[in-house]
Each structure stands twice: as C-alpha cells, then as structure tokens.
N, C-alpha and C positions, 0 to 999 in steps of 0.2 A: 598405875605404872608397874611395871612386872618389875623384879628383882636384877634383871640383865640392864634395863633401862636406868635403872636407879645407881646401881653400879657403874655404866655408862655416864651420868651425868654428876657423877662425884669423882670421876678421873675426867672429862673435859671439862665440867663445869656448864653443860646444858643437854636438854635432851638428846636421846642418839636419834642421828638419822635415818632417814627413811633407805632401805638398800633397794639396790635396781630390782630384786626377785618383787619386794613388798610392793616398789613403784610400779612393774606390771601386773599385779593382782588390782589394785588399786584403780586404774587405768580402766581394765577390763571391768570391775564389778559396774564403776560408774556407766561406761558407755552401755553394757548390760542392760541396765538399768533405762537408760534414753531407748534405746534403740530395741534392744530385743536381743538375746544371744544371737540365732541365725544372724540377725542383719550385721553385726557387728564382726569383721574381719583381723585379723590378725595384725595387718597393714596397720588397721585404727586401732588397734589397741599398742602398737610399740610409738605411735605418731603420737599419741598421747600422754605419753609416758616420757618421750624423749627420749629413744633409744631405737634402736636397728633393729631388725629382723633376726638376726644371730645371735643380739642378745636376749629376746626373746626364746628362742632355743635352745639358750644354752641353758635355760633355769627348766622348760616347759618343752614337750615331745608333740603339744595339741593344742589347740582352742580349750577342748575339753579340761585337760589337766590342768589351766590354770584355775579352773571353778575348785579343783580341791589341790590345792596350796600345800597343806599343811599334813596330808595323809603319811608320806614316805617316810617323814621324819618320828610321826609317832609309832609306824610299826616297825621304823627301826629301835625305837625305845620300847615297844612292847616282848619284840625279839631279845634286844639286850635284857630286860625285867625277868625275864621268861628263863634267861639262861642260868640268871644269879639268884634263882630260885632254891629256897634247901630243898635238897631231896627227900628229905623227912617229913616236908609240907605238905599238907592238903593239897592233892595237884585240882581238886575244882575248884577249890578255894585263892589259887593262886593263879588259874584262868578268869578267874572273877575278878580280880586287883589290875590283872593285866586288861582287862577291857576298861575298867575305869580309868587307864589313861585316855584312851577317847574319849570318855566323857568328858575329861579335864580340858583335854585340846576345843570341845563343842565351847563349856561353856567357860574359857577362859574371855571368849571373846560373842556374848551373845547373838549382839545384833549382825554380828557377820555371816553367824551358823543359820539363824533364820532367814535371812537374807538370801543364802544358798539354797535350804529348804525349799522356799519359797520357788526358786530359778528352777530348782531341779525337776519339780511337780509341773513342772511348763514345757520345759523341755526333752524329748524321750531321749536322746542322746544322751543325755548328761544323768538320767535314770542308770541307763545299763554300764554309763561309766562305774559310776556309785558301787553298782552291785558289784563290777568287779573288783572294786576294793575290799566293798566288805567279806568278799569270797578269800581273798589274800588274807585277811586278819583272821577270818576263823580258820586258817591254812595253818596261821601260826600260832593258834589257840590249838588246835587237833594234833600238829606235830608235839605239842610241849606234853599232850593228854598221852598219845601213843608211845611215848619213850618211858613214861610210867608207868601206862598198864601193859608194857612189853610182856611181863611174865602172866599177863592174862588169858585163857583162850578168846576171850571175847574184847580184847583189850584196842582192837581196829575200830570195831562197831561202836564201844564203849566210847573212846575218846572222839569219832567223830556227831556222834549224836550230842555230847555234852557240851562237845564245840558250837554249833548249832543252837541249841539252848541256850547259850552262856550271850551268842548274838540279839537270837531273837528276842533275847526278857531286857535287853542291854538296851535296844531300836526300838522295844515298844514305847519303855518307859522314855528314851529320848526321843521319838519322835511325836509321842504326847507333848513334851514339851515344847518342840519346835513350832508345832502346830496351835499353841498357844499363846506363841508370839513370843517365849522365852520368860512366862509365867511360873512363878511359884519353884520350889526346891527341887530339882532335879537329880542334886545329889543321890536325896532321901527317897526320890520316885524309884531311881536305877540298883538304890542299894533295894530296896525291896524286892526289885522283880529279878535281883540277883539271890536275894534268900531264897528264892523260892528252889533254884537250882542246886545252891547249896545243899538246901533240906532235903531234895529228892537223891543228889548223886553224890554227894561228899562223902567225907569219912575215911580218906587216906587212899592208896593207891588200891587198898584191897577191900577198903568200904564202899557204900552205899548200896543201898534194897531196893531204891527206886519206889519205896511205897509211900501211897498216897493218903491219907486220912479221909474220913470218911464224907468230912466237909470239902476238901478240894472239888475243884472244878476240872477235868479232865479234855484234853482237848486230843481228840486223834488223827492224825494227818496220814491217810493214804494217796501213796506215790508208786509209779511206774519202774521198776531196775531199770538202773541209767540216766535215772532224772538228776542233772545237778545238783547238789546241795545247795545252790543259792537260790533255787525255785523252790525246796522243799522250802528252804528260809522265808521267803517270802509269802508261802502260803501258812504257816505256823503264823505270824506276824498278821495276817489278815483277820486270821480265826481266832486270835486275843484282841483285835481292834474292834472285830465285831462282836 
C-alpha cells in the first residue's frame, strides 16, 4: 500500500478508491488482454469502466496514451527535480537521479510495467508511442545538461550525447528486467548501468575526459546528420543487448 493510500484510509477509515482515470486504465489493460489492443475500441473500454466517452478524454488524447498512464506525471516530476537541482552539483550525476525516477514509477507497480512491456512488443503502434516519450524525457534530461555546460564550446554536443547515455544504460538495464518477467534487483541493475555514465562524463559542469580504461568495452554508433536521437537511442540500446 503506498503512503497516499495509507494516509487515505486513516482519514476515512478504509482503503482509497479506485478514481475514474485508474477505472479506465484498468478497463482497457483487461479488455487488452481478452481481445487484443487493435480489436478493442474505445467505445469498449469507457462501456466497461462505466463511464462516457468525454470522460474518457478528458484523462486520455488516444487509445494509445492510456497504455502509458503514468508518463506525464513523472516528467512532470522529473522537470520539477531537475529544477531544484544545486547548481553546484554533478549535473551527470543529477541527470542520473532524475532518470531513476522512472524507474521508481516501473517498479513501483511490477506486474503492470511488464504487462505493458509485453503489449508494447505486440504492438508497433504503441512502440513508436513509447519512443516518443522517452525522446520527451531525454529532452528534459539534455535541457537540464545544456543550461550547465552553457559556458562550454562544446556544451550542445556534450549535454546531448550524455542525455542519450543517461537513457540508454537506464532502458537497457530496465528492460532487462521487464523481459525477465520483473526478476531479480533492478534497482542495482540500473544503478550500475548508470555508474558507468557517471565514470565516463561526470565530474561537475567543467569535468569529465570521457576516458575509458583499458578493460571497458567500447561500443560505437555511426549515424547519418539529421537522424533523430531516438533512433541513435535505439540503435546504442541494440548494440548493448547484443
């Protein structure tokens, strides 16, 4: 029981209810689940929930968006983290903390994050949904990176490449775990594959060397000028998978 719940049921005296946003998330995973995303319509997901069409809208802009519920709210909290940052701080080190609130939101609730995992791998729709969230959070992982290395020459390239790393060693290690069914510490997986970023770019606004020791593993990604970043992301992400 989370801390809001527990809170909740020591001012009314039983657990908090379920709200109409939770009741169409809900709705949808299930019939999801029977039917198949495509088959399952919007119509059937508010009819099962017990509620209109509008209100359905008014939480959710797609089909799609209700598969991720829970996105807005944490990169509104990754935004606010980000803001109340010391300026004195490790800004890699404090693009690391701010990705580990995602994680927090995955595995606050396991079996729902696999569950979607699962959905997602099915469906391509909901794929390129995906990716454009996670292009939004490294948005605000590379703005937070850029406004520190402002007095850099190289401080555009800097903060968006680390932005990018900071995703991909975030998504490998989490989606190792999705794919395991929500096995074993993920904590400890994601703090890891976050050290590594650390160790390569930290060191304060005017640190890091970028070098590698002799035992690293090096991985190199050539890309086309003009490729998205969420396709380099995604090709960095393959080439640690494989």
């Amino acid at each position: 029981m989370s801390e809001v719940q527990e809170q909740d049921r020591a001012a009314g005296g039983g657990p908090a209810r379920p709200t109409m946003r939770d009741a169409l998330v809900e709705a949808a995973f299930e019939l999801f689940s029977e039917r198949g995303f495509e088959q399952t319509t919007i119509d059937d997901i508010v009819s099962l929930a017990g509620v209109g069409r509008r209100s359905f809208f008014r939480y959710f802009p797609s089909k799609e968006a209700v598969v991720f519920p829970d996105h807005d709210g944490c990169l509104a909290d990754m935004t606010a983290f980000l803001a109340a940052a010391d300026p004195a701080g490790d800004p890699v080190e404090q693009v690391c903390d701010a990705a580990r609130l995602v994680l927090r939101m995955y595995a606050g609730n396991p079996a729902f994050s696999v569950g979607r995992y699962r959905l997602t791998k099915q469906v391509p729709t909901l794929r390129t949904h995906e990716l454009s969230v996670v292009w939004r959070y490294e948005r605000t992982l590379a703005g937070h990176l850029r406004t520190r290395y402002a007095a850099r020459s190289d401080g555009a390239l800097r903060a968006d490449v680390i932005a990018a790393a900071v995703v991909a060693a975030h998504n490998y290690a989490l989606r190792s775990w999705l794919r395991s069914g929500g096995e074993g510490d993920v904590g400890a997986a994601v703090d890891e594959a976050l050290k590594l970023v650390v160790d390569t770019w930290g060191g304060g606004a005017e640190g890091g060397s970028g070098a590698a020791s002799q035992d690293d593993e090096v991985v190199v990604m050539v890309a086309r000028r003009g490729t998205p970043m969420w396709r380099v992301v995604q090709g960095v992400e393959a080439a640690l998978e494989g």
